[in-house]
Backbone as a ProteinNet text record, in pm:
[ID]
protein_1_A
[PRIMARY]
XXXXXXXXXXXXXXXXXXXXXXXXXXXXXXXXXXXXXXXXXXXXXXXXXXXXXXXXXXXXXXXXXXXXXXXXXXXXXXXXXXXXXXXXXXXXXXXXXXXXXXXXXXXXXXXXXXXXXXXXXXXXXXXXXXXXXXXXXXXXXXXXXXXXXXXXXXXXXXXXXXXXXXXXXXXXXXXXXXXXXXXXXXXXXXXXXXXXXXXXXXXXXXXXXXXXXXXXXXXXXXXXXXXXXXXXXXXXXXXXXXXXXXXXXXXXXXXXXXXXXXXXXXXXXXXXXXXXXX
[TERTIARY]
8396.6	8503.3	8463.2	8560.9	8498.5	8491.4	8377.8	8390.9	8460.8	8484.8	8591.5	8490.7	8558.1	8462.6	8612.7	8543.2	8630.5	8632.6	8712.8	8711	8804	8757.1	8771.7	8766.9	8921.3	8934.6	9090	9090.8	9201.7	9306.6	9413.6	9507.5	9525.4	9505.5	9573.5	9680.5	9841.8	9942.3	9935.2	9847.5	9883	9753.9	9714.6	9646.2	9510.1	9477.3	9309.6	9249.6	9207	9071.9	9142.2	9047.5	9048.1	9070	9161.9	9208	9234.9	9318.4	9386.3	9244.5	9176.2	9029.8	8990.4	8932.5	8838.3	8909.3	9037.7	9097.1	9081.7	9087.2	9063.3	8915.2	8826.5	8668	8640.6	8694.9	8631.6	8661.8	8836.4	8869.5	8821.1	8750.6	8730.7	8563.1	8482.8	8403.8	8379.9	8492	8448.2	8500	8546.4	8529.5	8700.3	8714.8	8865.5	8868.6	8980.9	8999	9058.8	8989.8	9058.7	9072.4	9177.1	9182	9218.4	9125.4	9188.1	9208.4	9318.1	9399.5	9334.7	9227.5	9181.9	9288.4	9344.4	9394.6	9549.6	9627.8	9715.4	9697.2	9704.1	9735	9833.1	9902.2	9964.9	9862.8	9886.7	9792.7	9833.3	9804.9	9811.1	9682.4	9703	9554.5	9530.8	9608.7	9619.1	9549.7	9641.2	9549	9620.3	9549.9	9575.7	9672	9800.5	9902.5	9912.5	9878.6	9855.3	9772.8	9751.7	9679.3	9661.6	9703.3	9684.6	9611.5	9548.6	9441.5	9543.9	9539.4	9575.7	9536.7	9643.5	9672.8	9515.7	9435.6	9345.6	9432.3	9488.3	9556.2	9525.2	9623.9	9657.8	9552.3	9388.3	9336.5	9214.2	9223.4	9152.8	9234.5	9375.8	9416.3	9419.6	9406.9	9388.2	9203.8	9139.6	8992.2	8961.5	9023.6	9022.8	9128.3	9174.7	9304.6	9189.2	9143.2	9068.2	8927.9	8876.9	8739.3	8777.8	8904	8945.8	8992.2	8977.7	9060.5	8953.5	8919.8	8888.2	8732.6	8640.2	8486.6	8437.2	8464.5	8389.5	8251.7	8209.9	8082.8	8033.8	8083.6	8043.5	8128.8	8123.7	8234	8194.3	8265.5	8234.7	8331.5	8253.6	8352.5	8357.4	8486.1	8527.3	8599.4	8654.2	8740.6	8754.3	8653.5	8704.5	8807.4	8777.4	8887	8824.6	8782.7	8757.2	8669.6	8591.2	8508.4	8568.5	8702.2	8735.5	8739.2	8799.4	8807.6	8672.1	8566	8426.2	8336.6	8359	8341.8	8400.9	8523.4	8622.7	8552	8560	8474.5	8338.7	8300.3	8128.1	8126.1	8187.5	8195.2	8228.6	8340	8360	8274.4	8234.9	8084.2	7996.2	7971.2	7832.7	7832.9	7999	7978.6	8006.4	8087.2	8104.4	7990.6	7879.4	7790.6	7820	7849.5	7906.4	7758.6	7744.5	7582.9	7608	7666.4	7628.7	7726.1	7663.2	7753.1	7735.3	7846.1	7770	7867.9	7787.6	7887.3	7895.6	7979.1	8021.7	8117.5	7992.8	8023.8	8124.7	8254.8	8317	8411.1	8342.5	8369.9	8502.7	8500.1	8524.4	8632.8	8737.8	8842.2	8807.7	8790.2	8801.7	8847.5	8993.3	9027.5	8993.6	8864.6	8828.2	8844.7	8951.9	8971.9	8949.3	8927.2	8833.2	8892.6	8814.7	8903.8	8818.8	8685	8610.8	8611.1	8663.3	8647.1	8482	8445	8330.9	8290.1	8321.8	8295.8	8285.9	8304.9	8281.6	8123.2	8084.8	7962	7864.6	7828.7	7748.6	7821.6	7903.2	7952.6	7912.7	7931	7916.8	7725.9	7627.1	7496.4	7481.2	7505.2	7421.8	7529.1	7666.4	7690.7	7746.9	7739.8	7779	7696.2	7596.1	7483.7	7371.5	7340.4	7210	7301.8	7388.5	7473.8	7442.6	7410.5	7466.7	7299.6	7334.3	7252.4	7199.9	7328.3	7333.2	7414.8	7369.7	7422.6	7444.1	7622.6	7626.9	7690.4	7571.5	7654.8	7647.6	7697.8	7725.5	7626.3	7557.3	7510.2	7550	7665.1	7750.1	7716.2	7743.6	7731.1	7541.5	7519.1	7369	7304.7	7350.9	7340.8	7391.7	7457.9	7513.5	7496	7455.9	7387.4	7211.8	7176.9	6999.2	7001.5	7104.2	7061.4	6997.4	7015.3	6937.8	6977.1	6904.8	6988.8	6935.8	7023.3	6993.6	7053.1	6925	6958.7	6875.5	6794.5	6702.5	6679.1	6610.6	6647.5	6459.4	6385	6331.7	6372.4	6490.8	6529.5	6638.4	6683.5	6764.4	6656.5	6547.7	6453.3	6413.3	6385.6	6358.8	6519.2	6621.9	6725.8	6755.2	6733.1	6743.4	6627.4	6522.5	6482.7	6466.1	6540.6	6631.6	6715.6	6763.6	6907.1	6892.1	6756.3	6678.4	6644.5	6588.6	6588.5	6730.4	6804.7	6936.4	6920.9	6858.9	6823.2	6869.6	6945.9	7014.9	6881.7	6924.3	6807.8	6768.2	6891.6	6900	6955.1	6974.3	7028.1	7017	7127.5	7177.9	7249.7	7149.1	7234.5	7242.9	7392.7	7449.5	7455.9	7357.7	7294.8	7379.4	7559.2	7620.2	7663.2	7610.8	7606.4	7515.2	7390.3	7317.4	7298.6	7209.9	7188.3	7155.8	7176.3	7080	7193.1	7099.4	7174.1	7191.8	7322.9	7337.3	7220.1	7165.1	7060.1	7059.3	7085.8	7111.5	6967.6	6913.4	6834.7	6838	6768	6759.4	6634.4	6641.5	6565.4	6526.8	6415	6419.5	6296.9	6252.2	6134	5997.3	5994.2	5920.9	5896	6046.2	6084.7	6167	6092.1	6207	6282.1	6370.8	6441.4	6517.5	6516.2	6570.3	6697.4	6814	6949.6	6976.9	6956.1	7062.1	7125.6	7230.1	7355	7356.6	7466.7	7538.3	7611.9	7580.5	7625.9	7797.8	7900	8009.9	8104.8	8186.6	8201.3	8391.1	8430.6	8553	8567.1	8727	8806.1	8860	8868.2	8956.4	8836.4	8801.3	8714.5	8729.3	8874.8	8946.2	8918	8831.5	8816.3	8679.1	8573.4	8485.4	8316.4	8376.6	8244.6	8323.9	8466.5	8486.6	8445.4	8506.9	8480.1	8340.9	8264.4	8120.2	8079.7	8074.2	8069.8	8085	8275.9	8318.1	8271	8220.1	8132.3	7987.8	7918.1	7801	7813.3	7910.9	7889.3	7957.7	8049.2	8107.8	8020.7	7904	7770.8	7716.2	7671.1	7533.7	7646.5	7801.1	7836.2	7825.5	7801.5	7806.3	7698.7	7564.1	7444.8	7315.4	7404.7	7284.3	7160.9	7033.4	7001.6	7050.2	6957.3	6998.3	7053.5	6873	6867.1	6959.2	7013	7048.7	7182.4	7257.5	7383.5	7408.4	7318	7316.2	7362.7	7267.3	7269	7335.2	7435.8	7528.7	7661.7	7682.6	7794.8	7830.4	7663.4	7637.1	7678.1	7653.9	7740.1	7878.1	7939.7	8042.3	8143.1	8089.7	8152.4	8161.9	8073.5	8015.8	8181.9	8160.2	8260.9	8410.8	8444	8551.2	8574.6	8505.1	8486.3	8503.8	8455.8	8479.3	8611.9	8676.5	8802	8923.1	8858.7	8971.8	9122.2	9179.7	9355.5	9452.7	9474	9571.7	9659.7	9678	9778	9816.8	9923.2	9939.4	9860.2	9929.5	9863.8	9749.3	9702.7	9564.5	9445.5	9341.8	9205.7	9282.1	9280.7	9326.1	9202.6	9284.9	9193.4	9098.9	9011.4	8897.7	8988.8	8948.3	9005.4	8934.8	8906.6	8830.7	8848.6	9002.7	9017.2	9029.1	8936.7	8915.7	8884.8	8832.5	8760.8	8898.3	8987.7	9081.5	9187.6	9203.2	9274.6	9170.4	9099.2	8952.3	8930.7	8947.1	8912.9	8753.1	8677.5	8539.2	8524	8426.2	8380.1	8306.9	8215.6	8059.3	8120.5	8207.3	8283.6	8374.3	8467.6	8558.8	8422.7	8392.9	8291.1	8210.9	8166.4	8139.9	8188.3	8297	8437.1	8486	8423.7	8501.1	8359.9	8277.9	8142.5	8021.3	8024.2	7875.9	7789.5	7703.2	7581.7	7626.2	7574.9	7617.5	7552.4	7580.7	7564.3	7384.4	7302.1	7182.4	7143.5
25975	26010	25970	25919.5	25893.3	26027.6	25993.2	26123.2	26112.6	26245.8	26286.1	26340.4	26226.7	26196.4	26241.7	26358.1	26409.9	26336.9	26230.4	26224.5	26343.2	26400.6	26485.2	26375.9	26324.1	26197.9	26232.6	26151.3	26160.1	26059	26064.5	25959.6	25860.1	25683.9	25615.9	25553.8	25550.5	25524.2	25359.3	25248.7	25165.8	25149.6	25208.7	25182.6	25078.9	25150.7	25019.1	25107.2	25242.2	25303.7	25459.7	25570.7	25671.4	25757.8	25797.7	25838.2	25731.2	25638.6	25574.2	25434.5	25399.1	25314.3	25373.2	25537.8	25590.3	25620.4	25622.7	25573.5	25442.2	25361.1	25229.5	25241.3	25253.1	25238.6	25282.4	25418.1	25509.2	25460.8	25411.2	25394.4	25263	25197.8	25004.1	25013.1	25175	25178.4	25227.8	25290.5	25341.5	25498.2	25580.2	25721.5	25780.9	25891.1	25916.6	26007.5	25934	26016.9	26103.4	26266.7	26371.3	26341.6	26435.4	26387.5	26524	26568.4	26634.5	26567.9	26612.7	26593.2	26632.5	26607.7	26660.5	26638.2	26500.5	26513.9	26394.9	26382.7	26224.4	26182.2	26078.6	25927	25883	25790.5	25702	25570.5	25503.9	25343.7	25222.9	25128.7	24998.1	24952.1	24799.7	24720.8	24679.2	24751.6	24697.4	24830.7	24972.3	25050.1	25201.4	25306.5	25441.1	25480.5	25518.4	25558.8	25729.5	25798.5	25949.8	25996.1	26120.6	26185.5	26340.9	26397.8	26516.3	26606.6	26686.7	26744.7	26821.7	26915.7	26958.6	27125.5	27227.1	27341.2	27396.5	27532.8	27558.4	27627.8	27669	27754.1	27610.9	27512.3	27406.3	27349.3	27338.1	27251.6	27342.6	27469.8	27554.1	27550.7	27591.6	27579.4	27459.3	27333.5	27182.3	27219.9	27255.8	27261	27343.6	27464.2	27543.4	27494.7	27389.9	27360.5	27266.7	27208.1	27093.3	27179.8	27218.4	27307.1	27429.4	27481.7	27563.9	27537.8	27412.7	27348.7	27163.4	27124.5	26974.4	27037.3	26933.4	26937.2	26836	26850.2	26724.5	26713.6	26547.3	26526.9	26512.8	26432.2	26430.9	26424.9	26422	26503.4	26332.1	26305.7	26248.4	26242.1	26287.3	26302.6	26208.3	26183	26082.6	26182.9	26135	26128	26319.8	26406.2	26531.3	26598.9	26509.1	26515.6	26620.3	26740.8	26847.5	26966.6	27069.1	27176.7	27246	27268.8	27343.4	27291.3	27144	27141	27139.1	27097.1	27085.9	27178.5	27329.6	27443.1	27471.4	27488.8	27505.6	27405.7	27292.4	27229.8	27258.8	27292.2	27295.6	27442.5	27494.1	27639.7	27637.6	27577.9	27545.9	27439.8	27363.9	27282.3	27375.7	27440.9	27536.2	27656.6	27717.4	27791.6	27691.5	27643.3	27539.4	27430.8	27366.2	27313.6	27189.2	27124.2	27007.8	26900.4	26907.7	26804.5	26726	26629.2	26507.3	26565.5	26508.1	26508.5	26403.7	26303.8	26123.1	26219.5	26217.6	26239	26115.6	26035.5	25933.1	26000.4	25999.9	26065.9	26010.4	25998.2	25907.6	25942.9	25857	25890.8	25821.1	25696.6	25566.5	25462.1	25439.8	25350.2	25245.3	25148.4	25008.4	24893.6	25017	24977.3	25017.8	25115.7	25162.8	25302.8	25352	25505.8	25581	25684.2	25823.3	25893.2	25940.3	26015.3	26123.6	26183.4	26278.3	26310	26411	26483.2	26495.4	26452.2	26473.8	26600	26736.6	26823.5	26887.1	26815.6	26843.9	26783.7	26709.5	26670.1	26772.5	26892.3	26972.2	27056.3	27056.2	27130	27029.5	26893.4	26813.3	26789.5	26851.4	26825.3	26970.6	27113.6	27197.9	27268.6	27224.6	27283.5	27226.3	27063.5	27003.3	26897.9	26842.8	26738.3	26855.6	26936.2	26995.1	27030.9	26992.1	26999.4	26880.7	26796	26658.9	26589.8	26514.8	26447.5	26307.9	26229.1	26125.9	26131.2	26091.5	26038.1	25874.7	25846.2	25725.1	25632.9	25691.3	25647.3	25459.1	25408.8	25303.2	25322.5	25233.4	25222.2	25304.8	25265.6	25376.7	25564.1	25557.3	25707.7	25758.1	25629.3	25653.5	25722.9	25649.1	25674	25807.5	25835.6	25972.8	26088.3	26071	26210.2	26192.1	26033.6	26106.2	26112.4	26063.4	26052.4	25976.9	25847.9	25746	25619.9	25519.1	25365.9	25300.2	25226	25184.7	25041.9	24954	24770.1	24700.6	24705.6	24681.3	24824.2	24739.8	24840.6	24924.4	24909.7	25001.3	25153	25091.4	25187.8	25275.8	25226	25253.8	25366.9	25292.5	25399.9	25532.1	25527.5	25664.3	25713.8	25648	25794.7	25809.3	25749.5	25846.7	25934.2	25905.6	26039.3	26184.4	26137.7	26253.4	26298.9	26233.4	26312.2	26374.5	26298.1	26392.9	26509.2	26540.1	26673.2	26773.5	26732	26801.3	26886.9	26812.7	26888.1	26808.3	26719.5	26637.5	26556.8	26505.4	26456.5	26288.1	26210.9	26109.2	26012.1	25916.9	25861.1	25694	25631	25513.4	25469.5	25396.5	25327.6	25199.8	25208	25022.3	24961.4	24857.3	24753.9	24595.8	24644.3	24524.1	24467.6	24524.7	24466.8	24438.3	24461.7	24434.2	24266.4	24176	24056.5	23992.7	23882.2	23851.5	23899.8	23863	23913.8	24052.8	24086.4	24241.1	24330.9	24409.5	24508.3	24630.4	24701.4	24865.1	24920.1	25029	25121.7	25247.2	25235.1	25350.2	25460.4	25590.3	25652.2	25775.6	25866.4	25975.2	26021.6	26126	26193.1	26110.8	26052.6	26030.4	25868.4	25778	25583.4	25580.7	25425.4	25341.3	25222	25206.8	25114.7	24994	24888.1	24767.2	24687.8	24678.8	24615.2	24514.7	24414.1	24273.8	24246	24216	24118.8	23984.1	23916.8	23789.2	23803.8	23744.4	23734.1	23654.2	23695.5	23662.2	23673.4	23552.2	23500.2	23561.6	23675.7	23747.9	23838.2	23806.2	23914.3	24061.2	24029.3	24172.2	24227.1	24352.2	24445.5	24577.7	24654.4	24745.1	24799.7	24944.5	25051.2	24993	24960.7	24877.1	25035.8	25101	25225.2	25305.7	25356.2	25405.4	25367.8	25244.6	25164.9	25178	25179.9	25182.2	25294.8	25397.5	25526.7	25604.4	25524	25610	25546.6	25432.9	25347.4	25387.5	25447.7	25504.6	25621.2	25713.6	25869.4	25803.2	25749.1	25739.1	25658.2	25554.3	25544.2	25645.2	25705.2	25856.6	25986.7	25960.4	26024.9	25954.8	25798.4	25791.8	25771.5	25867.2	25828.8	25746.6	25669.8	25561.5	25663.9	25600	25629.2	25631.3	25676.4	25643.6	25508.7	25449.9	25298.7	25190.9	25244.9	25148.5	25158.7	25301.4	25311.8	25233.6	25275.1	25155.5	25005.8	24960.7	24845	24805.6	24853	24813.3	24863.1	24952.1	24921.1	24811.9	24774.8	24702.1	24567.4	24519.7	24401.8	24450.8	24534.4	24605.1	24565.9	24581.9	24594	24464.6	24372.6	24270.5	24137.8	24176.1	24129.5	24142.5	24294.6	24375.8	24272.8	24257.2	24176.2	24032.7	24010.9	23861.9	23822.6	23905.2	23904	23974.4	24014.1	24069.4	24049.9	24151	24098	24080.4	23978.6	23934.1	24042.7	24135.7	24242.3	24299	24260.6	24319.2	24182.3	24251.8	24133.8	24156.3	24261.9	24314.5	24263.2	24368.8	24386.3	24443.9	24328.3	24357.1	24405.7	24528	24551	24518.1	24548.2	24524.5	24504.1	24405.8	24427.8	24460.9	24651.1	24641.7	24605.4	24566.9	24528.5	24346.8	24292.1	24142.1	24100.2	24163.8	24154.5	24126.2	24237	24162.6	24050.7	24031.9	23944.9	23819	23798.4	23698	23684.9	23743.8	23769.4	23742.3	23810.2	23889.5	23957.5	23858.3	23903	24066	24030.8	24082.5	24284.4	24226.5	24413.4	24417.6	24393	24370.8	24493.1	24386.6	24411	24538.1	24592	24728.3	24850.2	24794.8	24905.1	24962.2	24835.7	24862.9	24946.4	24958	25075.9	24936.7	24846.1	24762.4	24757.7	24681.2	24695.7	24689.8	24762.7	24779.8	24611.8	24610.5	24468.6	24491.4	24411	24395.5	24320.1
6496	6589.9	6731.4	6829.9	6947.9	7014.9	7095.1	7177.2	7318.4	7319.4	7461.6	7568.1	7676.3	7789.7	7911	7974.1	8097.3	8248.2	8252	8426.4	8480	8560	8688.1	8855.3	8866.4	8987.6	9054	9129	9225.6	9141.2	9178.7	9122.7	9193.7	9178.2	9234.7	9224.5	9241.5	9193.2	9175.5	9276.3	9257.8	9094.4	9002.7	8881.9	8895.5	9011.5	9004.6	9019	9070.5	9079.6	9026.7	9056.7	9032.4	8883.1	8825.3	8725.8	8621	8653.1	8619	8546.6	8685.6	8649.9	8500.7	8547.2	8402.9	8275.5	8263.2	8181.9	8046.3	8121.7	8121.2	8058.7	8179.7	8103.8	8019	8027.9	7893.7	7727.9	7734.4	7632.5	7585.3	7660.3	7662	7629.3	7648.5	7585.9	7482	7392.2	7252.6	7285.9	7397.4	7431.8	7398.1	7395.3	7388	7549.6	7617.7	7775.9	7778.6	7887.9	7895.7	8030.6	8134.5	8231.3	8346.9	8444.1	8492.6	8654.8	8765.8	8860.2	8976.1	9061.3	9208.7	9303.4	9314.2	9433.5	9416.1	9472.4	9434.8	9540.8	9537.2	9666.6	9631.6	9762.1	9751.5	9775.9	9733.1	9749.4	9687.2	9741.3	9665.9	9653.5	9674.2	9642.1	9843.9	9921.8	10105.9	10117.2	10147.4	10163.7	10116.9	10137.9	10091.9	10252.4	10181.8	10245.7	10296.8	10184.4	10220.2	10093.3	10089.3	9973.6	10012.1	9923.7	9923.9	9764.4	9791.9	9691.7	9602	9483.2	9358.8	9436.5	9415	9453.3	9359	9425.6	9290	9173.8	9171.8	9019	8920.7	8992.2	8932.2	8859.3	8961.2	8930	8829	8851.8	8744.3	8636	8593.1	8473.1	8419.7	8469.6	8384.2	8363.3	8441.3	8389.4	8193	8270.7	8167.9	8005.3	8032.3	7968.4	7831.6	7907.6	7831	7777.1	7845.7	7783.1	7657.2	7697.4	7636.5	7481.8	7473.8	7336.1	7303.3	7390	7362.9	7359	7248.8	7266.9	7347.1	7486.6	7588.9	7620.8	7547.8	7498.4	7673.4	7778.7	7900.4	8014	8122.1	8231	8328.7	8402.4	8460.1	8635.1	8770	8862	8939.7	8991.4	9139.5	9238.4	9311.2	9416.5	9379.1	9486	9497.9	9643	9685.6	9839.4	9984.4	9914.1	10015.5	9930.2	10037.2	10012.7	9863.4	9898.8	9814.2	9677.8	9691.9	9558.5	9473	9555.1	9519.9	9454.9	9519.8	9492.2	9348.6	9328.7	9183.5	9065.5	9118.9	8988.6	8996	9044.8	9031.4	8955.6	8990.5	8931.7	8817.2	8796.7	8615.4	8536.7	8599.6	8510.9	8515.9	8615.6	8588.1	8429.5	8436.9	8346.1	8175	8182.3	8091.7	8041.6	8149.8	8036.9	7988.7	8043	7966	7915.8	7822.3	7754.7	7869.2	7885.9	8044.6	8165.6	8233	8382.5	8476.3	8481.4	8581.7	8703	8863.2	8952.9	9021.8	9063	9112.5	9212.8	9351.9	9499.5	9601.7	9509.9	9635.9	9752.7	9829.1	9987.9	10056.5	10030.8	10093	9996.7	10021.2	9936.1	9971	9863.6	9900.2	10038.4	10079	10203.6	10317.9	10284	10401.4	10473.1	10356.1	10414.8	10334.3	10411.5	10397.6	10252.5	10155.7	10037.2	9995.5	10139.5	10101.2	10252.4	10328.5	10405.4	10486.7	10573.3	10615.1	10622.5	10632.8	10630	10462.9	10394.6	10266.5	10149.7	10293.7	10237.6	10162.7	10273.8	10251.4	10117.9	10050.8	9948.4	9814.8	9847.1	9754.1	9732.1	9815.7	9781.1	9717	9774.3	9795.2	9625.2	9566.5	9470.5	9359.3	9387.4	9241.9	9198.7	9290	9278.8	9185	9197	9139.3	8959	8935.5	8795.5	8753	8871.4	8770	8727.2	8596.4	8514.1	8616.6	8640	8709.2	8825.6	8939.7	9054.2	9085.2	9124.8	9109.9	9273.4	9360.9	9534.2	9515.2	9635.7	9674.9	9791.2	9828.7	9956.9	10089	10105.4	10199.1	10174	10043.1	10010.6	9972.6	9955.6	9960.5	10110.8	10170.2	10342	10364	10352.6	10395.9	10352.5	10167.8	10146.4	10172.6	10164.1	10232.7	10364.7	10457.7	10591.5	10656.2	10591.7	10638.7	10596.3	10662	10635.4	10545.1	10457.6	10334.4	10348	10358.4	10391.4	10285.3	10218.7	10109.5	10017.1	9887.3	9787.8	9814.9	9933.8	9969.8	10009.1	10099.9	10167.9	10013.6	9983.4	9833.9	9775.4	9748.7	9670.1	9786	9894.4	9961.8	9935.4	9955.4	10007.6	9839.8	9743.5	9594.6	9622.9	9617.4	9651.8	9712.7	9834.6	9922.6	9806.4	9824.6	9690.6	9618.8	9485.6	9362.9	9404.1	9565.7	9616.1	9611	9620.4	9548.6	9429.8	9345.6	9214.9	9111.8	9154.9	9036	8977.4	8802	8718.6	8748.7	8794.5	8791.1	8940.6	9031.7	9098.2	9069.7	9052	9033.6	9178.9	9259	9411	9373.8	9397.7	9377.6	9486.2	9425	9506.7	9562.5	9499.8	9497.3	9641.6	9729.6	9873	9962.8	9877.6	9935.6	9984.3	9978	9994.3	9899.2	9863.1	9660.8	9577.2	9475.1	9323	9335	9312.1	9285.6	9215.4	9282.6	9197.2	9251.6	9129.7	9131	9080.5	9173	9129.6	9089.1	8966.8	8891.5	8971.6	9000.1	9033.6	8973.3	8915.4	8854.7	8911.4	8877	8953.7	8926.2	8725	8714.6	8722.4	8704.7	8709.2	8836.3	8831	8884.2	8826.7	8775.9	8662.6	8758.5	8742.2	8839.9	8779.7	8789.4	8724.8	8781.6	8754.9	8830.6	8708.7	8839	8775.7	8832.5	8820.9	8878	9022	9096.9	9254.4	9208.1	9195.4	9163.2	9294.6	9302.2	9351.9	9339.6	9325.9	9314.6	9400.9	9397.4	9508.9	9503.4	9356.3	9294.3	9248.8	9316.7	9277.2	9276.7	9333	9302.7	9197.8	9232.1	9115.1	9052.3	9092.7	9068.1	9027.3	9143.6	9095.8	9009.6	9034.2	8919.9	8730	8712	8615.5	8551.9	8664.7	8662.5	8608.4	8668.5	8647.6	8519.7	8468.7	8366	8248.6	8226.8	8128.2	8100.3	8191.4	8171.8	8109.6	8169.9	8106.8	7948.2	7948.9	7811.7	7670.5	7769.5	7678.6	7652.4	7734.6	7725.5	7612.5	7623.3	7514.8	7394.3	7382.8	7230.5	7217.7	7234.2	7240.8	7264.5	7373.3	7403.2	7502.2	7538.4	7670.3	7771.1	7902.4	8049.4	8052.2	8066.1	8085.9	7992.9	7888.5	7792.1	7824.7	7873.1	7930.1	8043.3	8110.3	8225.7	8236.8	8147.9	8125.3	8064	7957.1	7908.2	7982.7	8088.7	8176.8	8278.6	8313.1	8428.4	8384	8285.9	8206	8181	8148.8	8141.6	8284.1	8344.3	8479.4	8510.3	8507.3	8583.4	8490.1	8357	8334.5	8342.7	8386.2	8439	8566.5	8644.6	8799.9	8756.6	8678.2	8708.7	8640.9	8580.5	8520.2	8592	8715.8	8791.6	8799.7	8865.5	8815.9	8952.2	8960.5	9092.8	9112.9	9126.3	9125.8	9287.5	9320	9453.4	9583.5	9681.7	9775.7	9831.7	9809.4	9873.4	9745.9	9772.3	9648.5	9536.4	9448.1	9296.9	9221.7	9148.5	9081.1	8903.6	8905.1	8803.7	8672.3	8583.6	8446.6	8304.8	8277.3	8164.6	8035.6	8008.8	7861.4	7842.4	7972.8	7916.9	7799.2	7729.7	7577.9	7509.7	7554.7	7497.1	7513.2	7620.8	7717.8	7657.1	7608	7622.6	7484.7	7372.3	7303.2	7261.1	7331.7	7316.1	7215.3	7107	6951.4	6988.1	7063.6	7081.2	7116.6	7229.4	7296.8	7200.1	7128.9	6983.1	6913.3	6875.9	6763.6	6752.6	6909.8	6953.5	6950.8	6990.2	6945.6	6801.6	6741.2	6608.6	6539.5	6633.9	6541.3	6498.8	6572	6538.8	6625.4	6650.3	6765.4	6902.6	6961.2	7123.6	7148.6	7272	7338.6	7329.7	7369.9	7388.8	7521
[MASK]
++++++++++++++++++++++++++++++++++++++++++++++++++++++++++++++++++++++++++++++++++++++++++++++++++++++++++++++++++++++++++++++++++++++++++++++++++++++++++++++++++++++++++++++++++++++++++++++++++++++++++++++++++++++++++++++++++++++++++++++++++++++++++++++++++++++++++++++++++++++

């Protein structure tokens, strides 16, 4: 049976990131999607028009809705908007337990605007980072929860370690802006794990950490490792990107069902219950 993998994200109406992204990943990796509602936007692929967060009744009875009835193998969060909503979910992962938890800390829309309240930082280290298994910032968000500047994947490795002070087990900083071949570091108390990809040469990257994100927790639910989840999203993605979708006049977003659009034996073939990629 596949397992049911929870994004907890914001909605994006124009269908490239947030809810709508882990959707997509989860089911394009083998997972069945539950879905609960933080916040809606308006957006395209130009930029985020307004957004407003999910009332709490609202956003506790969809928590409780899915735990209460679905067996969710791993949780995976985006787009929490503000303190409050941060607090409510952390509170219901804490008593709930979910075997994984990927938090994918996002701050920052593609276009540049804000979809995490600066004053909500300190809610997002001190009560839902020490839950989570994996942490999944961007450079940007790397910077802001260690407090420091992150230009090489030196600096990458000190501010995961700031972070691991959080309490969380794991930090993954994506390295896809850095300079060079894309390389993401893996950080844990006791490794340091190194990911390159392909320096690709695409525009449409819309929903690109989500994607990311919801492909890892939805490996670590069908039992892979860390590292092996990793690495098989990070190809995951890499081909999501280079298959991007002209959609809209802005940053189009990512396409995870190229496999099928492409017809891809190897992700086919995965799906249907044979060897994960290698």
């Amino acid at each position: 049976m596949q397992p049911i993998v929870l994004s907890i994200a914001g909605s994006d109406s124009s269908g490239g990131a947030g809810i709508q992204a882990d959707l997509k990943a989860i089911t394009a990796n083998g997972g069945y999607a539950a879905t609960v509602i933080t916040a809606i936007t308006a957006q395209n692929t130009r930029r985020v028009l307004a957004s407003r967060t999910v009332p709490d009744r609202m956003l506790r009875a969809q928590l409780d809705a899915v735990f209460d009835d679905l067996r969710v193998a791993a949780v995976k969060t985006g787009m929490l908007g503000d303190a409050r909503v941060i607090g409510t979910v952390a509170k219901r992962l804490a008593r709930r337990r979910p075997p994984v938890l990927v938090c994918d800390p996002v701050m920052v829309a593609k276009s540049g605007d804000a979809l995490l309240e600066p004053a909500a930082v300190g809610a997002l280290e001190s009560e839902l980072l020490p839950l989570a298994d994996l942490v999944t910032p961007n450079l940007h968000e790397a910077a802001a929860l260690s407090g420091s500047e992150v230009r090489n994947l030196e600096d990458a490795e000190r501010a995961a370690r700031r972070i691991l002070e959080r309490g969380c087990r794991a930090v993954l900083v994506k390295g896809g802006h850095l300079a060079g071949a894309p390389t993401d570091l893996l950080v844990t108390p006791q490794t340091v794990e190194r990911f390159e990809g392909p320096r690709l040469d695409a525009r449409h990257t819309h929903g690109t950490g989500c994607t990311y994100a919801a492909a890892i927790a939805t490996r670590l639910a069908r039992g892979s490792t860390l590292v092996d989840a990793i690495r098989i999203a990070k190809r995951f993605v890499t081909e999501a990107i280079r298959h991007g979708l002209a959609v809209g006049r802005g940053t189009g977003p990512t396409d995870p069902f190229f496999f099928l659009r492409h017809d891809d034996p190897e992700w086919l073939g995965d799906l249907r219950g044979g060897e994960e990629r290698g």
